[in-house]
One Martini backbone bead per residue (centre of mass of N, CA, C, O) as a GRO file, in nm:
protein
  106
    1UNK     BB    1   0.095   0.040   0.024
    2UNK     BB    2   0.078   0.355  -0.061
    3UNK     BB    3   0.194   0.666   0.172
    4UNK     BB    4   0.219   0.896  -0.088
    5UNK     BB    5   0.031   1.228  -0.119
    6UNK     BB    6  -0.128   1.392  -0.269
    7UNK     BB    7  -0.221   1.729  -0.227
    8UNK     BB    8  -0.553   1.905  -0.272
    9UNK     BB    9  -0.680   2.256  -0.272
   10UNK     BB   10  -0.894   2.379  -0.490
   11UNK     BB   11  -0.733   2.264  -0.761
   12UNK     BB   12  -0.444   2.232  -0.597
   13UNK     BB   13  -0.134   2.168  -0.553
   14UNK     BB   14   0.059   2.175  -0.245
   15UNK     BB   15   0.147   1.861  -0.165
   16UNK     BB   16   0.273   1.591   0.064
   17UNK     BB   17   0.131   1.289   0.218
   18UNK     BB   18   0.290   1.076   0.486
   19UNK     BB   19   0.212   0.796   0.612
   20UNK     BB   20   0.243   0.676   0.964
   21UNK     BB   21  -0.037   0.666   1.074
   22UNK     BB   22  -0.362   0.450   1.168
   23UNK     BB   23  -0.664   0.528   1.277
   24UNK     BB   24  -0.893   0.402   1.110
   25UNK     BB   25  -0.981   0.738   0.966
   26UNK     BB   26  -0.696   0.800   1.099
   27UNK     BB   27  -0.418   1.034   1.002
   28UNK     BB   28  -0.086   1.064   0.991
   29UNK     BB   29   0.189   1.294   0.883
   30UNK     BB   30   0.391   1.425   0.643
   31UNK     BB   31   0.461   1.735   0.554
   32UNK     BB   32   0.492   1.887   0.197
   33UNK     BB   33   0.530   2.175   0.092
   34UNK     BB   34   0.452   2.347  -0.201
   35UNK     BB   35   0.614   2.615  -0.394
   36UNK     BB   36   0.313   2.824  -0.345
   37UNK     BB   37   0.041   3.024  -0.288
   38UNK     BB   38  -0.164   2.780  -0.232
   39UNK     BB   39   0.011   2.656  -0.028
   40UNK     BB   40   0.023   2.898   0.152
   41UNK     BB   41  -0.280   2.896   0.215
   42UNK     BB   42  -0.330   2.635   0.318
   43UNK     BB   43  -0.115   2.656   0.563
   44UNK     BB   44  -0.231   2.950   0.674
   45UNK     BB   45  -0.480   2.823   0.778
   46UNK     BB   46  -0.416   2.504   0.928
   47UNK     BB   47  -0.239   2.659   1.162
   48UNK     BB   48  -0.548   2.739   1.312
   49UNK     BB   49  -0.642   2.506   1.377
   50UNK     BB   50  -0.840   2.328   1.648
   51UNK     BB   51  -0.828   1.963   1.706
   52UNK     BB   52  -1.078   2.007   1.918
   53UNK     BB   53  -1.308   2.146   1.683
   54UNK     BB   54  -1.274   2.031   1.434
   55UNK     BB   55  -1.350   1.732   1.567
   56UNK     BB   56  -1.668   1.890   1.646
   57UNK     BB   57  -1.656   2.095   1.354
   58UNK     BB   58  -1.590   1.964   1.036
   59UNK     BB   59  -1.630   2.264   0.930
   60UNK     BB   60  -1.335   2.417   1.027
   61UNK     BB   61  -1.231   2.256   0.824
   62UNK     BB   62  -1.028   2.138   0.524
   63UNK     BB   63  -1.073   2.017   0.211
   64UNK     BB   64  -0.908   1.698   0.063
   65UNK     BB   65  -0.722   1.562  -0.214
   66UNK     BB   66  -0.613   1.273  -0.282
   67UNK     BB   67  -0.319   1.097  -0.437
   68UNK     BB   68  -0.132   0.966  -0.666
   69UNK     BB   69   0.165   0.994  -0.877
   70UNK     BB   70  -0.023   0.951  -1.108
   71UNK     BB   71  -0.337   1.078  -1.029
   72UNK     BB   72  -0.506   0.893  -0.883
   73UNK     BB   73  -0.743   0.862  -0.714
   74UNK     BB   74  -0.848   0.814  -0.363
   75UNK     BB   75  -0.972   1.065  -0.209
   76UNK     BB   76  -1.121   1.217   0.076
   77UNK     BB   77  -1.069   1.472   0.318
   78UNK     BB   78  -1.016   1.608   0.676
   79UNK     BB   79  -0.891   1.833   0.802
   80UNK     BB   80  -0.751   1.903   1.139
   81UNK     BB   81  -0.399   1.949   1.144
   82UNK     BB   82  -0.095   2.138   1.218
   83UNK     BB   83   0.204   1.999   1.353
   84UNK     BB   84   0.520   2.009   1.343
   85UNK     BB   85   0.455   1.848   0.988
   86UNK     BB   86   0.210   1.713   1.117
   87UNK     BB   87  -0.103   1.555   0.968
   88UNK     BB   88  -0.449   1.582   1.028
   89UNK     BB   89  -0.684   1.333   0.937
   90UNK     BB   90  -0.977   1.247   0.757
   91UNK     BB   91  -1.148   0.968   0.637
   92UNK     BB   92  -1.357   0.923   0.345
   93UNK     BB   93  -1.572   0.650   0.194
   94UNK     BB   94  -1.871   0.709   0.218
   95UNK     BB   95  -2.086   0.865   0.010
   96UNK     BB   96  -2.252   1.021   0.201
   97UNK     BB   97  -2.004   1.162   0.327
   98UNK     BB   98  -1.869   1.282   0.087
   99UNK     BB   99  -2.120   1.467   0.002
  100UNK     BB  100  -2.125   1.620   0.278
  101UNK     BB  101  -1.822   1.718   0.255
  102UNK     BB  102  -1.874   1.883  -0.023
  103UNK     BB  103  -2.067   2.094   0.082
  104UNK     BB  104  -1.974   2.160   0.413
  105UNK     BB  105  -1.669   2.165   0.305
  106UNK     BB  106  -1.374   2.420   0.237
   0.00000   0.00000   0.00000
């Protein structure tokens, strides 16, 4: 299986994330932005996150899209926090929990 994904968001790609943990739908790893402007929006948002509320109110948090280096679709994911390079998300797998995602979660 491999660990080594594209982060997509809004439509650009910001960076890379290395899955380290995973805890049922809770993934932790390497984060790894590209140095573009979409990629410092995007870090300079979830650096805001407080993994305490996202977790609370996923609507507070901020949606990505996952690939793989070939560019192949993983999934949607809801990122929850960046701490020290580390990035903490949660993948959504069920078709309707993705649909609230993508309506919801900006």
């Amino acid at each position: 299986m491999e660990n080594l994904f594209q982060v997509w968001w809004r439509g650009s790609q910001v960076g890379k994330f290395e899955v380290t943990a995973t805890d049922m739908w809770y993934e932790d790893g390497n984060w790894y932005a590209d140095i573009s402007p979409e990629a410092r929006l995007f870090e300079d948002l979830i650096l805001t996150f407080v993994v305490s509320e996202v977790m609370k109110s996923p609507e507070k948090g901020t949606r990505i899209v996952l690939r793989t280096n070939d560019f192949s679709l993983v999934g949607n994911a809801l990122v929850i926090g960046l701490e020290k390079n580390t990035l903490m998300i949660r993948r959504f797998f069920d078709e309707e929990a993705v649909q609230w995602l993508v309506k919801n979660v900006h």
